[in-house]
N, C-alpha and C positions, 0 to 999 in steps of 0.2 A: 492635327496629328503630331502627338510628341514623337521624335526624333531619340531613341532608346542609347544610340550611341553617344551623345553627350552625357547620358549618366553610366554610361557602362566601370563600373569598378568603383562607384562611387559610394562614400559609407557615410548614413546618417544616425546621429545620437535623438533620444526622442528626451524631455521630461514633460512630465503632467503632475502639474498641482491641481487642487480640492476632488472632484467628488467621483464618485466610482463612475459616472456619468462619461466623467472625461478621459478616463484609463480607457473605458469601451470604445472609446470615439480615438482616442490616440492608437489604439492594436490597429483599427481597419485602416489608418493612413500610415500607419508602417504597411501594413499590407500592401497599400497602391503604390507604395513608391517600391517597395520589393518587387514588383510583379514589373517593374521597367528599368530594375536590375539592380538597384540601391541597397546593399546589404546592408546592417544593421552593424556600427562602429563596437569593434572588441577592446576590453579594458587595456588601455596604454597607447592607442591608437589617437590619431587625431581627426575629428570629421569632417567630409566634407560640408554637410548639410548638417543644423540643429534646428528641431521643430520644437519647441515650446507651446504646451496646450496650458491656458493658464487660467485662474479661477478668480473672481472678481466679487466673492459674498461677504468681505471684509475691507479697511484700509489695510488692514497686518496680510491681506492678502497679496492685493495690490504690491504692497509693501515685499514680497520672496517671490515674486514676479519678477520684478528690475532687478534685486538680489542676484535670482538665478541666472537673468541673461547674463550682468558682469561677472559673475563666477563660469558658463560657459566660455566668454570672450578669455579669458584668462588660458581657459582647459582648450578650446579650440578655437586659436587664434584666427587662423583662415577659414573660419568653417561661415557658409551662405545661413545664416539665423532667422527663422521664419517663428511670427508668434501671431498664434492663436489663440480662441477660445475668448472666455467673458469678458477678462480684460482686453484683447484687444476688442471685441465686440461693444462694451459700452465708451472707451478711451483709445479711440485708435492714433490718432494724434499726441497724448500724452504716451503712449505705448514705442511709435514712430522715435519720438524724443530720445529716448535712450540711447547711449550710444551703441553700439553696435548691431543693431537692429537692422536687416535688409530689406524684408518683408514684413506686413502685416495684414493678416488676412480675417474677412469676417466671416460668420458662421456660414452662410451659403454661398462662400468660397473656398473652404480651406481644401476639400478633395478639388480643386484647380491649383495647387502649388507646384505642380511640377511645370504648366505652363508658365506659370509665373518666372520658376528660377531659369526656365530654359529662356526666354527673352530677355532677362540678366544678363546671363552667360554669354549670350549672342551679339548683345546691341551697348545697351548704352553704360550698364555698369552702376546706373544710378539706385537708389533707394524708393526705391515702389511703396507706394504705402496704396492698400486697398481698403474702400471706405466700406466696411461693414455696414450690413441692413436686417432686419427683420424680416422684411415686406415677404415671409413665404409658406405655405402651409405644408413644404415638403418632407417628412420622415426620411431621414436617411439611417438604415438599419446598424448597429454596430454587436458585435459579441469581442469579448475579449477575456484571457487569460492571466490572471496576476502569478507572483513568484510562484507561488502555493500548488494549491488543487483547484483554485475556485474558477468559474468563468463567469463574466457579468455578460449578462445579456440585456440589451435596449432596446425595452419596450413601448417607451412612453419619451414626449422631448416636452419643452415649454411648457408655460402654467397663463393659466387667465384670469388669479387670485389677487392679482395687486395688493400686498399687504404693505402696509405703510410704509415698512422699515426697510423694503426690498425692492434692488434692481435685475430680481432673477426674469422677470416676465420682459425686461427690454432687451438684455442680452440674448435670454432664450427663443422668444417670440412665441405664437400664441401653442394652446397646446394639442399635438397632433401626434399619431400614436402609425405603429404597423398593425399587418392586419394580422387575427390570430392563426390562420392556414400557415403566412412567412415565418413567423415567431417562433411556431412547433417547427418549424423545416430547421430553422435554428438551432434548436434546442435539441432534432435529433442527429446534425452534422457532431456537435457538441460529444454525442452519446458516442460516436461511431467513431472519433478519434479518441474515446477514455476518459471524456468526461464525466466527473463523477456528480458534482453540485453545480448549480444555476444558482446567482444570484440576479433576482430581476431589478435592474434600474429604469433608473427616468428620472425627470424633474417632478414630478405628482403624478408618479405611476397612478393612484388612485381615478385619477381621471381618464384612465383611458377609453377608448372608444369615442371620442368626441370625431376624428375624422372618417372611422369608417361603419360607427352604428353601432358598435359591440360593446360587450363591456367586460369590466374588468374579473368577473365570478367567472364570464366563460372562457378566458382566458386560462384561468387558474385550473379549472376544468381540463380543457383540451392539454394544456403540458403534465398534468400529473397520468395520464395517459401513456408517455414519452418512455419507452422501453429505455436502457440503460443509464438513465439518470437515479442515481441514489436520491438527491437533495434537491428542493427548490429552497430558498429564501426568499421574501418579498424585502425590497430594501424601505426606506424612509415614506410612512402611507401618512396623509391628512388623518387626525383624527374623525373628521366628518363624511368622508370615505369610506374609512375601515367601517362597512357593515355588520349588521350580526352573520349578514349569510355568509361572509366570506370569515368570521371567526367562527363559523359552527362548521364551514368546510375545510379548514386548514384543521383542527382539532381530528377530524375523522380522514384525512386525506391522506392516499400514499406513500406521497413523497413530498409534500410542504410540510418545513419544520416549526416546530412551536417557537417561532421568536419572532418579534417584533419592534417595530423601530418607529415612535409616534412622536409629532413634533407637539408639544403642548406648549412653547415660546413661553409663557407666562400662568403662574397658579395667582392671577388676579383678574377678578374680569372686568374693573375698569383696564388694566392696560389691555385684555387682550381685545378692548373695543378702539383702544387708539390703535393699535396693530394692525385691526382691521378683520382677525381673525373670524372663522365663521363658526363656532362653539362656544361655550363654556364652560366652567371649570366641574357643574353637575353633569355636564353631557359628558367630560373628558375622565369623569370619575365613574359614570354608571359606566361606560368602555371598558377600563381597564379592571373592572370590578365582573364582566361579561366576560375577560379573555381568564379572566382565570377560576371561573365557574365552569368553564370547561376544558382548560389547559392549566392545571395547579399548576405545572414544572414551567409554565413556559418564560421564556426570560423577554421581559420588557426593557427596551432603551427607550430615556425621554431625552428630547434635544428643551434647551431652558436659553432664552437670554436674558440675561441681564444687564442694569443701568439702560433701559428703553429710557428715551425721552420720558417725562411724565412720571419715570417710576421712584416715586418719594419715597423714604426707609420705610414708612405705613406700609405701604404698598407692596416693596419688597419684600416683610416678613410676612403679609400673605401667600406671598410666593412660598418662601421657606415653609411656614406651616400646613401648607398644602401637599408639598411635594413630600414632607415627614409624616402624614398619616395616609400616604398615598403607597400603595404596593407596588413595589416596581423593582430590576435588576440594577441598573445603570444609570446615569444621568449623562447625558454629554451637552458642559458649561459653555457660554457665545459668549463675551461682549459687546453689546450692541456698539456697532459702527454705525459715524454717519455715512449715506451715499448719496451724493446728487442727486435730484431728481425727483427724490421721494416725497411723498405727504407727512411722514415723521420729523423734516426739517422742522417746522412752523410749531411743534409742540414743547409746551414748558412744562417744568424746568428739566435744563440739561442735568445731566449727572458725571458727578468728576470722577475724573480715571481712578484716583484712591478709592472711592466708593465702590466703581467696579470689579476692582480687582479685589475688594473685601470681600464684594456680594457673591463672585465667584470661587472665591477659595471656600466662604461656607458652604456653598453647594456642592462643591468638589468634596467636601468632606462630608457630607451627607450621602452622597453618592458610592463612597469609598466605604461604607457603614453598609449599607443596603448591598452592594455588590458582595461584602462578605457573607451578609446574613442567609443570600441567597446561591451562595456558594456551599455554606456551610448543609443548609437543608439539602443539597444534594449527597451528602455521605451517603453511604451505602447503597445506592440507586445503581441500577445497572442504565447502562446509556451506549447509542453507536457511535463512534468517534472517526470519522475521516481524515486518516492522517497524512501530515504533509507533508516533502520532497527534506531531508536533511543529507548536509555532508557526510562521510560516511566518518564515523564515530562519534559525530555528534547527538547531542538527543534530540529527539522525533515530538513534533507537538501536532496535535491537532484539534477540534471542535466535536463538539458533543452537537445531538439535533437543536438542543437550546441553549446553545451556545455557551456553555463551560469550558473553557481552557484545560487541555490535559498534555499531561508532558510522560514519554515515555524512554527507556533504553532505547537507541540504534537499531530498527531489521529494517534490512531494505525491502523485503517482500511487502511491510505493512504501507510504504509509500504511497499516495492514493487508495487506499483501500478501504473500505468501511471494517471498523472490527468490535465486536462487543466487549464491552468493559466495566467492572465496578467501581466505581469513583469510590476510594478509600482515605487517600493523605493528601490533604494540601500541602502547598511548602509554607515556608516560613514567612511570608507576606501574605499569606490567603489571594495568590491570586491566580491558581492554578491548581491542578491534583498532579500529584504524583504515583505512578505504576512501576 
C-alpha cells in the first residue's frame, strides 16, 4: 500500500522520446502518479520526480537518451530520475551508468515506480536499478493526448517478426493486444471528453488478436461505430498485414481516414531477404497500386532504411529506382544502426557513415519531389480539416482526412473542430495550403 502522504505536493516532469507508442504509455503513468497526488511540474518550476520514457531503435537514439537525462540533471538538479522504456529495457546497466540516474525500470515494472521511489525516500537513499524482463504476455492498455487534437490509443504491444536489423521484439516482448469490447470503451471515453480523432498505435498493430482470438478488420469495424469520433487513423501497418479487406474497408468506412503508414525497409529484395522481411518488392508494389485503385487521394508514408549491412551502391539504386516509379506521398529516411544482438551483425559488407548519409539525403530529396507533386494534385479539392489548439493570434494549422497540412487565420471556435475547405494556395515551400 503506497503511503499518498510522502508524495503529497509533489511535482513530476515527464519526457518521452521515439514512437507514439510511448507518448500513450507515458500519459497513463502521468496518470498513476497524479491520482496519489504528483502534479505535473509548471514551466520554471523544479521537479521533484523525472520520468524518462525512452526509445532504443537506433544508436542516435540511445545517443538523446543520456543526452536528455544530463540536460534534466542540469534543469532539475534534485529531482528522483526514473528511466524507462527500450532503452532501459534492452540496457539497463548501461542506462544505470549515467550519472544521475536513480531508478531504472523495465517494461513490466514501470506502473511500480511509485513503490520504488517511496522505499528510496524512506530507507536507504541508494540507486535501485531494476532488472527488466520480457518473460510476460500482459497488455497493459494506454490512450493518450498530444499538444494538438490527436489521441493515440494502444491497441497492439510487441512483435514476434525478429527482423534481422531489430531489437524491438526483445525490448517489447512477444505480441499481445487488448480485447476489441476495452478498446471501443476507450475510444468512447475519448468521444465523451471531445475527442475528435484516434490514432491507433502498437508495435505491429497489424498483428493484433494474437492474444485474444480476434482480429484486426474486426476491430476497425467495432470503433468506426463509436459515436462522437470524427477520425480514426491506423498508425505504422506491415505491409503483409495491410489486407485487401481492410483497404477496401477504410476506402468505404465512416470514420478511417485514407492514410497510411507502410514500412517497406528496402526497394531490393536481396536486402529485404537479409532483413528478414516477409514480402517483396512485387507484393509491396501490387499493395500500394490496390490502395489507390480505390483511395486516388490517399496519402501513403513509406519508412526506407538505408546502408543495411549488405547494401552495396548496386543494391541501393535498386532501392532508389523502385521507390521513383513507386506512387507514394512521403518517405520517412533510417540509417541503419548497428544493435547488439541481432542477426544483421554477422553480414558483409558494412556500409560507411559517408555512404549513408549520401543514400539518405537522396531519398530525402526524392521524398521532398513526391510530397510536393502530391500536394500539388490536391488544389482545388475540397477536404475536412481538424484544426488544432493555437495561441490566440497565432495562425491555426490543421490535417486534412489524408493528411495535407493546412494553415489557416486565428478563430478560436475552429479549435478542434472539423471544418470543410478548399485547398487553394500553397505557401512558398509547398509544404502546406494556405486559407
Amino acid at each position: 500500500m503506497i503511503d499518498n502522504s510522502i508524495f503529497r505536493d509533489k511535482t513530476a516532469a515527464y519526457y518521452t522520446l521515439g514512437c507514439k507508442l510511448n507518448f500513450a504509455e507515458t500519459s497513463d503513468l502521468g496518470k498513476h502518479l497524479s491520482e496519489h497526488g504528483i502534479r505535473k511540474v509548471r514551466t520554471g518550476e523544479s521537479a521533484d520526480i523525472c520520468v524518462v520514457n525512452t526509445c532504443s531503435v537506433t544508436e542516435l537514439a540511445d545517443k538523446k537518451c543520456r543526452q536528455t537525462i544530463r540536460r534534466i540533471r542540469k534543469e532539475h538538479p534534485h529531482a528522483f530520475v526514473v528511466v524507462t522504456g527500450c532503452y532501459a529495457q534492452l540496457k539497463p546497466d548501461e542506462v544505470a551508468a549515467v550519472e544521475g540516474v536513480n531508478l531504472v525500470v523495465g517494461s513490466n515494472q514501470k506502473m511500480n515506480v511509485l513503490e520504488y521511489i517511496e522505499s528510496y525516500w524512506q530507507n536507504s537513499g541508494q540507486k535501485i536499478n531494476v532488472t527488466p524482463t520480457c518473460e510476460t504476455t500482459e497488455f497493459v492498455p494506454s490512450c493518450s493526448q498530444d499538444d494538438r487534437t490527436r489521441h493515440f490509443l494502444k491497441v497492439q504491444d510487441g512483435c514476434d517478426y525478429y527482423c534481422s536489423y531489430c531489437t524491438i521484439p526483445f525490448a517489447r516482448g512477444k505480441s499481445r493486444n487488448g480485447t476489441i469490447a476495452d478498446l471501443v470503451r476507450q475510444a468512447e471515453q475519448v468521444a465523451a471528453v471531445g475527442g475528435k480523432e484516434i490514432v491507433l498505435t502498437g508495435v505491429n498493430i497489424g498483428d493484433f488478436g494474437k492474444t485474444t482470438g480476434e482480429q484486426f478488420i474486426d476491430l476497425l469495424r467495432a470503433l468506426d461505430d463509436v459515436e462522437g469520433i470524427e477520425r480514426f487513423r491506423i498508425s505504422s501497418i506491415e505491409p503483409n498485414l495491410l489486407t485487401d479487406e481492410i483497404i477496401d474497408f477504410v476506402a468505404y468506412s465512416k470514420r478511417f481516414a485514407p492514410h497510411f503508414h507502410i514500412p517497406l525497409q528496402s526497394g531490393s529484395d536481396t536486402i529485404l531477404k537479409l532483413m528478414r522481411r516477409r514480402y517483396d518488392t512485387a507484393f509491396f508494389r501490387a499493395k500500394i497500386e490496390k490502395i489507390y485503385s480505390v483511395m486516388p487521394n490517399c496519402f501513403i508514408g513509406i519508412d526506407v532504411i538505408v546502408g543495411m549491412r549488405g547494401e552495396t551502391e548496386a543494391l541501393f539504386h535498386e532501392t532508389a529506382d523502385f521507390l521513383t516509379t513507386l506512387p507514394f506521398s512521403q518517405l520517412h529516411v533510417f540509417s541503419y544502426s548497428e544493435r547488439s544482438g541481432t542477426r544483421a551483425l554477422t553480414i558483409e559488407p558494412i556500409v560507411s557513415p559517408r555512404d549513408k548519409q549520401l543514400r539518405s539525403n537522396q531519398l530525402l530529396e526524392l521524398s521532398a519531389e513526391k510530397r510536393r507533386a502530391f500536394y500539388r494534385a490536391q488544389r482545388g479539392t475540397r477536404h475536412h480539416v481538424l484544426f488544432e489548439h493555437a495561441r490566440k493570434g497565432d495562425r491555426m494549422h490543421g490535417f486534412t482526412e489524408n493528411y495535407v497540412q493546412v494553415e489557416a487565420p486565428y478563430r478560436a471556435e475552429w479549435a478542434n473542430e472539423m471544418r470543410e475547405v478548399t485547398l487553394n494556395q500553397l505557401n512558398s515551400e509547398e509544404t502546406e495550403y494556405e486559407m
